[in-house]
C-alpha positions in Angstrom: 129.1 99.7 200.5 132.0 101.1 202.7 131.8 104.4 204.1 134.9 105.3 205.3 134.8 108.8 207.9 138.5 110.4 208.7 138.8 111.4 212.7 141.7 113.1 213.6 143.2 115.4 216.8 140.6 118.6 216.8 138.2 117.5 214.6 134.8 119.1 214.6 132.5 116.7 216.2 129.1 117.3 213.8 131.5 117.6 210.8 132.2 113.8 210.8 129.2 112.6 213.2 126.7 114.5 211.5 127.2 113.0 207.7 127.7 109.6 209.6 124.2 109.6 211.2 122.8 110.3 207.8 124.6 107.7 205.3 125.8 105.3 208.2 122.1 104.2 208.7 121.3 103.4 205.1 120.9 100.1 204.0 123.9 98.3 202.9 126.3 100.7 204.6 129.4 99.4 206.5 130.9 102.5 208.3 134.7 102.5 209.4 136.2 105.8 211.0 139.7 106.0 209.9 143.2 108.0 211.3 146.6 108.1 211.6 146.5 105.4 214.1 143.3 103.2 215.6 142.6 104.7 218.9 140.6 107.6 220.9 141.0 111.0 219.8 139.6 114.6 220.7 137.2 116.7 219.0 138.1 120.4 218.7 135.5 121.1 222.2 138.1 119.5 223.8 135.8 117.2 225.9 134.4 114.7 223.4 136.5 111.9 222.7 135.7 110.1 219.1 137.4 106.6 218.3 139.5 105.7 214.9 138.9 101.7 214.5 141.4 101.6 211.4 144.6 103.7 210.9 144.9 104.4 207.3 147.3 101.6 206.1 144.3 99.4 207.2 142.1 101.1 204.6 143.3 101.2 201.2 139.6 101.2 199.5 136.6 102.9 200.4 133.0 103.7 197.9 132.2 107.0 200.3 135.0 108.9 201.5 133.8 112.0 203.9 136.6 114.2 205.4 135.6 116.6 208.2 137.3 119.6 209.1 138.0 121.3 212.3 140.9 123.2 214.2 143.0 120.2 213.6 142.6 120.5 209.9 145.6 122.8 209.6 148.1 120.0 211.1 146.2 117.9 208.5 147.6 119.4 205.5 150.1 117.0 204.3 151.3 113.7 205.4 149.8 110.4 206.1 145.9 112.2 205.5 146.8 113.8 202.2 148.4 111.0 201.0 145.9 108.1 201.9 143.1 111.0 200.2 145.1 110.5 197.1 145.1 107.0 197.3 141.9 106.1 198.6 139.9 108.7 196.1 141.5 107.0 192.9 138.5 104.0 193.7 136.2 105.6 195.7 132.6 106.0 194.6 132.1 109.5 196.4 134.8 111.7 197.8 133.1 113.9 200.2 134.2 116.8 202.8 132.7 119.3 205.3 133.7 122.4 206.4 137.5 123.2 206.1 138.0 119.4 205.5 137.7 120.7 201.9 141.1 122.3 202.1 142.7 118.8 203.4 141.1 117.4 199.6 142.7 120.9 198.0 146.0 119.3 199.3 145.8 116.2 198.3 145.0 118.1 194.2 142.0 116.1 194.0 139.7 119.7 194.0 142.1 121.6 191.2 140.0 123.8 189.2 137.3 122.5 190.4 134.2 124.7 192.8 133.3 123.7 196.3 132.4 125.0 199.5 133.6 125.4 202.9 133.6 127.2 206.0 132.8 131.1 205.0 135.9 132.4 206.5 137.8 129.7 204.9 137.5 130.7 201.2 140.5 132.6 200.4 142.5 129.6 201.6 140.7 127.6 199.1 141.1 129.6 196.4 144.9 129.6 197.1 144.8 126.1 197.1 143.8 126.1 193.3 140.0 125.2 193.9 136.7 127.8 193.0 135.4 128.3 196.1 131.5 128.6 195.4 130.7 131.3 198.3 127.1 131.1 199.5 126.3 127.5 198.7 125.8 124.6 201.3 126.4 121.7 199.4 127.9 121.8 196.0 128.8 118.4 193.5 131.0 119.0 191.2 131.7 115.2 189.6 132.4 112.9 192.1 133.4 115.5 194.4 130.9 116.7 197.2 131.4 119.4 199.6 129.5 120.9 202.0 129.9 124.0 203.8 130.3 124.9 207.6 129.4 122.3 210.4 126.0 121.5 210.6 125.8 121.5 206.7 127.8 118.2 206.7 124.2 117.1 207.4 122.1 118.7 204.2 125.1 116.7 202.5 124.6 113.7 203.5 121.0 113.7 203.2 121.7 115.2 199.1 123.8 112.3 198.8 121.5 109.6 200.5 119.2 111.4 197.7 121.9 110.1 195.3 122.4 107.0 196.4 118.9 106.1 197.2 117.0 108.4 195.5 114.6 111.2 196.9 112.0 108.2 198.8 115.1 107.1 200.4 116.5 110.0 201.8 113.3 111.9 203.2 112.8 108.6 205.1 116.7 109.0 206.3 115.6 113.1 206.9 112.5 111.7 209.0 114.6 109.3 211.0 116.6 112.1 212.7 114.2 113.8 212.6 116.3 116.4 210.7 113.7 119.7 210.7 115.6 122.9 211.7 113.9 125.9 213.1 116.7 127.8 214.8 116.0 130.4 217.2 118.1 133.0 215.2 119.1 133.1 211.0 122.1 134.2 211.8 124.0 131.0 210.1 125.8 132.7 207.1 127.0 136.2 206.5 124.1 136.7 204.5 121.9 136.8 207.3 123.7 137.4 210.6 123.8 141.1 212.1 126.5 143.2 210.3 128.2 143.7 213.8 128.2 139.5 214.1 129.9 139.6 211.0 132.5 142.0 211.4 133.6 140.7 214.8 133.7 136.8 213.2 136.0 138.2 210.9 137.9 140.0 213.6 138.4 137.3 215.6 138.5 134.4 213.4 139.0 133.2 217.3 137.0 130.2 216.5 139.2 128.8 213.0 142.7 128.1 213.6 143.4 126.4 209.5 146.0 129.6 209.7 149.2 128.5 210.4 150.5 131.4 212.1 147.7 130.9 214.7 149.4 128.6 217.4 146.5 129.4 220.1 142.8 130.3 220.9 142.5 134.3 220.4 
């Protein structure tokens, strides 16, 4: 089975490495990281350099496709990614994304009318792109189609589809393998949960997202 992970200029590093760790260590697997061009590129931190081994021309058929998001997402948005999504999906097994990566699939029209999650702040855009956003949910499967919200949820997605692909025995062994038991210091990871005055200055700010095209810097 080929998993096939896009990398791309100001990717989110745990978007794409975080799903990897999960479904790239199953039996079977073959993992390639695909781009615009083979080659090093840089994660949205700025400091962590990730490596494509195939540019997309090189790829034309994948059974797990996972597209991550990131601040580089918005330069994403049509183009070589959106079109190699396209082709790519019509054979895939799985078509998977994290976090805004969900808005690259919305471009390519393989989410019309259909629900699934992203980043928080990032579901007006989806719903403008034709797509249900289901607000409040981590990991949603609608068909073929999996999405999973912010960042670190790119991992519960991987594990529900390691759950998929080799049923529940198979995935808590995958879970236990990372490791994968999260007690977080805070529960402030959703605006369910954080502090009213975290909230409000995440929306503020929005310093941290840059999918909006009018925002050509950090805030």
């Amino acid at each position: 089975m080929r998993l096939a992970v896009v990398l791309f200029e100001g990717v989110t590093a745990l978007d794409a490495i975080g799903p990897y760790e999960v479904l790239g260590s199953l039996p079977g697997v073959e993992t390639v990281f695909v781009g615009e061009r083979a080659g090093p590129v840089r994660a949205s931190a700025g400091g962590v350099g990730l490596v494509v081994d195939a540019a997309f021309g090189e790829v034309d058929a994948a059974d797990l496709v996972v597209v991550p998001g990131g601040p580089g997402q918005a330069q994403q948005m049509g183009g070589a990614l959106v079109e190699w999504v396209r082709q790519v999906d019509a054979g895939s097994r799985w078509t998977a994304s994290v976090c805004t990566g969900s808005l690259i699939l919305a471009a390519s029209g393989v989410l019309a009318g259909r629900r699934a999650a992203t980043h928080w702040l990032a579901g007006g855009e989806l719903e403008r792109l034709g797509v249900v956003h289901a607000a409040g949910e981590r990991v949603v499967f609608d068909g073929k189609y999996v999405t999973a919200a912010g960042v670190s949820a790119g991992i519960d997605m991987g594990l529900a589809l390691a759950g998929e692909l080799m049923g529940d025995f198979g995935a808590q062994m995958a879970q236990l393998a990372l490791e994968y038991d999260p007690a977080p210091p805070f529960d402030a990871g959703s605006p369910e949960k954080a502090p009213p005055e975290v909230v409000g200055l995440a929306r503020e700010s929005r310093s941290f997202l840059l999918w909006e095209r009018d925002r050509p810097d950090w805030a």
